[in-house]
C-alpha positions in Angstrom: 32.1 4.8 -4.5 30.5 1.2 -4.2 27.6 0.0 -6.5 25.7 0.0 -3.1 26.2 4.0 -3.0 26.1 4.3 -6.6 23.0 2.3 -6.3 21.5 4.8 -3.4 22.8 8.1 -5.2 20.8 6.9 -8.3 18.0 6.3 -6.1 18.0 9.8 -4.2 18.2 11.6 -7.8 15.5 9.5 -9.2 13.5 10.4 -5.9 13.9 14.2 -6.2 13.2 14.3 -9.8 10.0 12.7 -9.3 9.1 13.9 -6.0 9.3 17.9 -7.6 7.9 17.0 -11.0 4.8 15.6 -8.4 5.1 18.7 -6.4 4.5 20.4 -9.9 1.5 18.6 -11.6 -0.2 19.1 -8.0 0.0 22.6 -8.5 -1.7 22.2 -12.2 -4.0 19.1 -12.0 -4.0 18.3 -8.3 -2.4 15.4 -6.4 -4.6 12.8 -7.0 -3.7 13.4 -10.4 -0.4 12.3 -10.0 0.0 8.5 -11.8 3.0 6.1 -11.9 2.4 6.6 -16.0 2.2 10.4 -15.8 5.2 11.0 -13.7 7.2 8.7 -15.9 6.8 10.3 -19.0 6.9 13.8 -17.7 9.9 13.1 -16.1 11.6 10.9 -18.6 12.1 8.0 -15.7 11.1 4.4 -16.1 8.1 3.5 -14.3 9.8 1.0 -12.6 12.2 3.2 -11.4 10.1 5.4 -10.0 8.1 2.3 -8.2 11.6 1.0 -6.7 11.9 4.6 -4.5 8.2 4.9 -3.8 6.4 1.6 -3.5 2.7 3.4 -4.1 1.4 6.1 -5.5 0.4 7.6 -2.2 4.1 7.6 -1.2 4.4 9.8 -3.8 1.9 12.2 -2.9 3.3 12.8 0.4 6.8 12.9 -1.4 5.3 16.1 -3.2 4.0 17.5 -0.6 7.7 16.7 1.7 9.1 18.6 -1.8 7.2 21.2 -2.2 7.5 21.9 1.6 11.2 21.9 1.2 11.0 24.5 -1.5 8.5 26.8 0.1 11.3 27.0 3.0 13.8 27.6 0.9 12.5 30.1 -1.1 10.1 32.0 0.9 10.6 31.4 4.6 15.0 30.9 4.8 15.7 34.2 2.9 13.8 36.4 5.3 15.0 34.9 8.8 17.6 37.6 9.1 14.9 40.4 9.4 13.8 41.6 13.1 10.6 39.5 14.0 7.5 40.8 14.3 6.4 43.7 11.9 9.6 43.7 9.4 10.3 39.7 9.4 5.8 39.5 8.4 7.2 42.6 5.3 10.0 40.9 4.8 7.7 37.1 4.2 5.1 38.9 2.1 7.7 39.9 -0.6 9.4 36.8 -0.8 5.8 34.9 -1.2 4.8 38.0 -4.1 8.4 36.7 -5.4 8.0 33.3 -5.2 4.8 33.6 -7.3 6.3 35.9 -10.0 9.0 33.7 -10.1 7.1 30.9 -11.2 8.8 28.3 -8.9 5.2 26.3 -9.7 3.4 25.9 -12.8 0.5 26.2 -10.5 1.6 28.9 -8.7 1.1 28.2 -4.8 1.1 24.9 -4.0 -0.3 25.2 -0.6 -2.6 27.1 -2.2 -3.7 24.3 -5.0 -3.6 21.8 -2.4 -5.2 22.5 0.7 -8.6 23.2 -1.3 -8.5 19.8 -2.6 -7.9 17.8 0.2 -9.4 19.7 3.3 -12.0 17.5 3.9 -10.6 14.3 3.3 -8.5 11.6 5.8 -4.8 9.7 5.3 -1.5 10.1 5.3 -1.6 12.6 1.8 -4.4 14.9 3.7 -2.4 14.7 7.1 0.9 16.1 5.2 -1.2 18.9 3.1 -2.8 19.4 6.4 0.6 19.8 8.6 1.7 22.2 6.1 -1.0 24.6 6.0 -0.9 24.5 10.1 2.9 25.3 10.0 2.5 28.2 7.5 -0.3 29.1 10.0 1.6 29.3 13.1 4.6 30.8 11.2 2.1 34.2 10.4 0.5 34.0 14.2 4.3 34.0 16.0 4.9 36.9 13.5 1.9 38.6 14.1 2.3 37.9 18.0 5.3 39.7 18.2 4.2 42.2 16.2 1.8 43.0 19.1 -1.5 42.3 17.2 -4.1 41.8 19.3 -6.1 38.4 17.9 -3.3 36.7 15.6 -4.7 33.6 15.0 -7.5 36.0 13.2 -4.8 38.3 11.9 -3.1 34.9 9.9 -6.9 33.9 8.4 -6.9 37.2 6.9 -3.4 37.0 5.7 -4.0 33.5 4.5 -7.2 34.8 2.6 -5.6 37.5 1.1 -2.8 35.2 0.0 -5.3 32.4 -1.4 -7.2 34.8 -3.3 -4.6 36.5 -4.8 -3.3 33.0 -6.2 -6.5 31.8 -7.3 -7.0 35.3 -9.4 -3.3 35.3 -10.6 -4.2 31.7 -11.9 -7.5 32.0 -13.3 -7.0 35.7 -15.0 -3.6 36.4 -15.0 -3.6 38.9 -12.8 0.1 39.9 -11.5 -2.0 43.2 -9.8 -3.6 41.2 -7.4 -0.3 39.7 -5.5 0.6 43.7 -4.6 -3.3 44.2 -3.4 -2.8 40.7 -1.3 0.7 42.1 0.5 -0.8 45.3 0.7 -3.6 44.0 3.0 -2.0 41.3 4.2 0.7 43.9 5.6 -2.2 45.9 7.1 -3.2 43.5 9.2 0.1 44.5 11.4 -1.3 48.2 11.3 -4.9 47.4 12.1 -4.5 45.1 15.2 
């Protein structure tokens, strides 16, 4: 290996590390918590470091979004593209999402969740990435639901979505693991009642 790719590897680890330890604090304090300062100590990088892969601190935001995309897909969405569409792959989503937030995969528990709240009224590159991926989760539940044969699925996915947001928000504020099976359970009826 040369320095140049020595160089670049260093660079693509330090990126990762700081783009998921952004992806994290988003999901605890909110992205526009997310500091050059703050990222360095929590994850033990030089701030200079971190300002050589991303040249602002909006750069990062996205970065954390881009991350936390990346792990949503990977652990939620991947794992269940084996099962028939429709009715079992929608089953199928809901448990890996219950999973995903037992797991912990986010201090925070959902980021799409944490983040959409915060910047749905607001313009810029950071709002246009929190943006595209609520819209993709979005049209992943409406295919499903389309195939499942329910009649409105762009209504069926707001409920789902709703169901989904609220069981986060109470699993955050009281510690309530109860209300991620109440969310899949009506989330899952959606499929029966449409």
């Amino acid at each position: 290996m040369t320095g140049t790719d020595g160089r670049r590897a260093r660079g693509d680890a330090t990126r990762r590390r700081a783009a998921r330890c952004a992806a994290d604090i988003a999901t605890t304090h909110g992205l526009d918590s997310i500091s050059v300062g703050g990222l360095a100590t929590a994850t033990g990088l030089s701030k200079s470091g971190i300002l050589t892969v991303f040249s602002t601190r909006e750069a990062i935001q996205v970065a954390a979004v881009a991350e936390a995309r990346r792990v949503y897909v990977e652990t939620v969405v991947a794992p269940v593209w084996g099962a028939a569409p429709g009715r079992d792959r929608l089953a199928a989503l809901l448990d890996a999402w219950v999973d995903y937030q037992r797991a912990g995969v986010f201090p925070g528990g959902c980021f799409v969740a944490a983040t959409s709240a915060e910047y749905g009224r607001r313009d810029g590159p950071v709002a246009d990435a929190v943006r595209a991926l609520k819209r993709e989760w979005l049209d992943l539940l409406e295919g499903e639901l389309l195939v499942a044969g329910v009649a409105d699925p762009v209504e069926g996915a707001f409920r789902i979505d709703a169901y989904l947001v609220a069981a986060n928000t109470r699993r955050q504020l009281f510690g309530d693991d109860s209300a991620l099976e109440t969310a899949r359970r009506l989330a899952l009826a959606v499929v029966g009642s449409g």
